[in-house]
N, C-alpha and C positions, 0 to 999 in steps of 0.2 A: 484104604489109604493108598494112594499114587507114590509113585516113585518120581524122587525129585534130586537135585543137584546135594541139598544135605543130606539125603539119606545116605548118597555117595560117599561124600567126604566121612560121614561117622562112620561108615562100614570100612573106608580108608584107614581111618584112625584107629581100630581096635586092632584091623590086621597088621598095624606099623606097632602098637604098642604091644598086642598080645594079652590085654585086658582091657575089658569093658569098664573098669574105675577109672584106668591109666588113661586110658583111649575120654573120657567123659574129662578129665583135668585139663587135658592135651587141648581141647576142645570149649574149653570154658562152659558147659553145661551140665546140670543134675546128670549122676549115676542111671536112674532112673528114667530120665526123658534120653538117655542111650539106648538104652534095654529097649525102648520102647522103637528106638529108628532100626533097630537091626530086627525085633520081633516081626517090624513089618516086613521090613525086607523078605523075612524068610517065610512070612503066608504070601505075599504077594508072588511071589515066585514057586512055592507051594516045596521049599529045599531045606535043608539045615546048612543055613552057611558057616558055623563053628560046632569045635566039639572040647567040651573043659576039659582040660587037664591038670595036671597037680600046679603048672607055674600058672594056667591063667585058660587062656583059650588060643585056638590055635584052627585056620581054615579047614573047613572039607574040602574037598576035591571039587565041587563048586563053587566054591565061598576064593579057590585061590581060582576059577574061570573068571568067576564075577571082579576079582582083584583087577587081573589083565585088561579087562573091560573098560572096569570103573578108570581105570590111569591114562589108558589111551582118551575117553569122553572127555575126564575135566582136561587133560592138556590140550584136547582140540578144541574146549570152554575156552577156553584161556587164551588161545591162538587167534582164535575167532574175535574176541573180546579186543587184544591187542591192534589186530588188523583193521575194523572198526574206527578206534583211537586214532591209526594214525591218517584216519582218510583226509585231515586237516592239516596234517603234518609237510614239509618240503622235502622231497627226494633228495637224498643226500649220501654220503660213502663213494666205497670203492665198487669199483664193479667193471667186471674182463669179461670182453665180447671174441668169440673167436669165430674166424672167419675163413673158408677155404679161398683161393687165390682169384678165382675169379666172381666173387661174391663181393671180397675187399674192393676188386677193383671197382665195381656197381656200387656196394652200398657205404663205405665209408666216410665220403665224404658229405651226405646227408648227414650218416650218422653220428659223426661228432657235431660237425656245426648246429643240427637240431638239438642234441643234447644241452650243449655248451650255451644255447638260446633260450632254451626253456627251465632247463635243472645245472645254472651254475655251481653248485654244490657236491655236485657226482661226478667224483672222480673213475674219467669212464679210460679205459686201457683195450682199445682196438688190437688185436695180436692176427699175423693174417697165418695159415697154418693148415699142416695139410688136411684131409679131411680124415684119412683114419686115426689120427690120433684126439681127434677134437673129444669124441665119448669118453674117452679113458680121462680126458685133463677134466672134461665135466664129473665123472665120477669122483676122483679123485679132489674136487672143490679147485681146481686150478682156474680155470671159466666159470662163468657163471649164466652164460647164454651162449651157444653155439650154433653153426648151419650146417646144415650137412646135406646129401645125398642120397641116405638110405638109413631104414631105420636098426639102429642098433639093438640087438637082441636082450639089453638088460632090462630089468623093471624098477631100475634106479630111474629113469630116465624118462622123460616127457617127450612125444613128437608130435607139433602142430604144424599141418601143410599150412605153406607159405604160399608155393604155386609150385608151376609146373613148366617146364624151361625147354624149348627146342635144341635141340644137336643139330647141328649143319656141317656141312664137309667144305672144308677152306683151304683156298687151292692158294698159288701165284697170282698178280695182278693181271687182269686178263684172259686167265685161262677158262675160267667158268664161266659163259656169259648167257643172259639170259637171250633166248629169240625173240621174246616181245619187245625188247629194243627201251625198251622199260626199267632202268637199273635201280628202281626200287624193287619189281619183282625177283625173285629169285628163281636160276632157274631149276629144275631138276633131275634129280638123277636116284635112281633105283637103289634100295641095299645091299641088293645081290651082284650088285657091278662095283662096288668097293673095293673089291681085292684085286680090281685093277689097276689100282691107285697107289703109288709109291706113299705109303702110310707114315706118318712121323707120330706113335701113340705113346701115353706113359706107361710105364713099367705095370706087370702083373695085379700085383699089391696095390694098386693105384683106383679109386674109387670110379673113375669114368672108364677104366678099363677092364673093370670088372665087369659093367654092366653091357659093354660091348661083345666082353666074352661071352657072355651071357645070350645076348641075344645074336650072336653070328651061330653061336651052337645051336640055338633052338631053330635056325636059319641052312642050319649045315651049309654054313659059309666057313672059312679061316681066310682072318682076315692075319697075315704074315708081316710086321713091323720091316722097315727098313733100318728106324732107328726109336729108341726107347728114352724120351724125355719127359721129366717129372713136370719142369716148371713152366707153365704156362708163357710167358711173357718170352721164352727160351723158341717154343713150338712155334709160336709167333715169328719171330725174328728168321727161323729157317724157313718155314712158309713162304716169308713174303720175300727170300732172299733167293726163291726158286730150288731148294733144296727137296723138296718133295711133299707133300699134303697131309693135311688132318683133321679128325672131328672134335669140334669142340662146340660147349656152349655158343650160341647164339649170341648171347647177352654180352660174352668174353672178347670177342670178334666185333661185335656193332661197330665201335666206331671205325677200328681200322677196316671193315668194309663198305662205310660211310665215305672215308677217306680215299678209298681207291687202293689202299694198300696191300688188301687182302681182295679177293674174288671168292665167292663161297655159293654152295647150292641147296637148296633143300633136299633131306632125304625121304624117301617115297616108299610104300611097299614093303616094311611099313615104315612111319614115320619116326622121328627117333625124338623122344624126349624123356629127361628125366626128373624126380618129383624133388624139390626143394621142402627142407624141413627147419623149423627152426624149434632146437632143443632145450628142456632145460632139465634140474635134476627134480623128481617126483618124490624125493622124500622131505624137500626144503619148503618152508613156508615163501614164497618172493617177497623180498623187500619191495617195498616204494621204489626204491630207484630201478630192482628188475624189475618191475611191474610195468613201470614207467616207458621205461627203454624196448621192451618187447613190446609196446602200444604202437610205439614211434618206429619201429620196425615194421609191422604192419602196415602202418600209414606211407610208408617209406614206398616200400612193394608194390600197395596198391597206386599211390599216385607212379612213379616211373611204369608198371604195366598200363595204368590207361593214358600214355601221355606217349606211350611207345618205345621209349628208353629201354627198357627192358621187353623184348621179344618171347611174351610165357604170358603162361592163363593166371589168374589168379585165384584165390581161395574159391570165390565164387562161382566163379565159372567152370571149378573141377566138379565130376559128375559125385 
């Protein structure tokens, strides 16, 4: 005899009733052809999954493993089964996107108007937000897809690379200019010459300054802040107002050194990038509509990195 989805479910049922009669009523079948789904159970697996007692029967200490087993299979029967179902269905509900500051400022605007074109029904709630708190509101069900910078250490949580993003150091307009006369190229400058750069970087606790700490250490560089600002669009504004320099994404900078506004160089020796992720929580099945939305996220990424918008590798192209 094979073990099969009923054999499950009656071996479910005796241990929720605690009798093999009970468990056979429960179930709409002969007493009989009961005895018979758990007899196999237990040569198939060669165990005694019950032991009688005066009120009825009552698991062994395999019979409550096989429980834990059997619950988790049909609910993942079940999930499966649903998921199926609704591949015909319209994406629809709520659903919170959270975004670090310079991610919103790249992908937002795709990402509603694609939504709002394809799944009018999905009520989508763009929230732009720093990045160390985005895990915590995804644990906590606050989001329901997030981006981040680095991977968080819980096993709540899902990370799929997105790409992989350039840091460049961005000066005053004019001050960085490239020798090839070329001001598409950028030009460059070393890591280890950074600390001679009046720094304008975010605060400690701050995800891009982590990683800079991180690597001036492993560099035996300090690199020493002149001043300590969080918000992006802020760092910007003293940048280009000749207050003093900074590194930031690529992608965060483009236009305004498209614009002239900003002057910026590549870093060298080594080069400075860091890995973009887009998160979700690993214990939730995805709706239709995250399923949906995290496709068009990809689609998002990939078209702006090959069209140059966004200056980073993408999924493909990471090693």
């Amino acid at each position: 005899m094979s073990i099969d989805l009923r054999n499950l479910q009656c071996f479910l049922a005796v241990c929720a009733a605690g009798s093999i009669s009970k468990a056979a009523q429960a179930m709409y079948i002969a007493q009989p052809a009961m005895s018979m789904h758990i007899k196999g159970l237990e040569e198939n697996l060669g165990l005694r999954l019950f032991e009688r007692t005066a009120q009825g029967v009552r698991p062994t200490a395999a019979g409550l493993r096989l429980e834990k087993h059997a619950l988790a299979l049909l609910a993942q029967f079940d999930t499966a089964l649903d998921d199926v179902r609704r591949m015909d269905a319209t994406p629809s509900g709520p659903l919170n996107v959270g975004l670090p500051q310079s991610m919103a400022k790249l992908l937002t605007v795709p990402l509603v108007t694609g939504t709002l074109a394809r799944w009018p029904q999905v009520r989508l709630q763009v929230a732009e937000l720093s990045t160390g708190y985005i895990p915590q509101l995804l644990l906590q069900g606050q989001i329901d897809i997030g981006i981040t910078f680095q991977k968080h250490d819980s096993s709540g949580l899902v990370h799929e690379p997105l790409a992989d993003e350039a840091l460049v150091l961005i000066a005053p307009p004019g001050r960085l200019v490239p020798r090839s006369g070329d001001a598409q190229v950028l030009p460059k400058v070393r890591f280890g010459t950074l600390a001679r750069y009046p720094l304008i970087l975010p605060a400690p606790e701050h995800g891009l300054r982590i990683l800079l700490d991180r690597l001036s250490a492993a560099h035996r560089l300090q690199l020493v802040p002149v001043a300590e600002v969080n918000a992006i669009h802020q760092i910007i504004d003293l940048v280009a107002g000749g207050v003093g320099c900074s590194l930031l994404s690529y992608a965060s900078v483009f236009q305004e050194i498209q614009s002239g506004k900003l002057s910026a160089a590549e870093i060298t020796q080594p080069a400075l990038s860091r890995p973009v992720y887009m998160v979700r929580r690993s214990t939730d099945t995805p709706s239709m509509a995250e399923s949906s939305v995290c496709n068009l996220l990809r689609a998002i990424a990939a078209e702006l990195i090959g069209n140059g918008s966004w200056p980073a590798q993408g999924m493909q192209e990471l090693p």
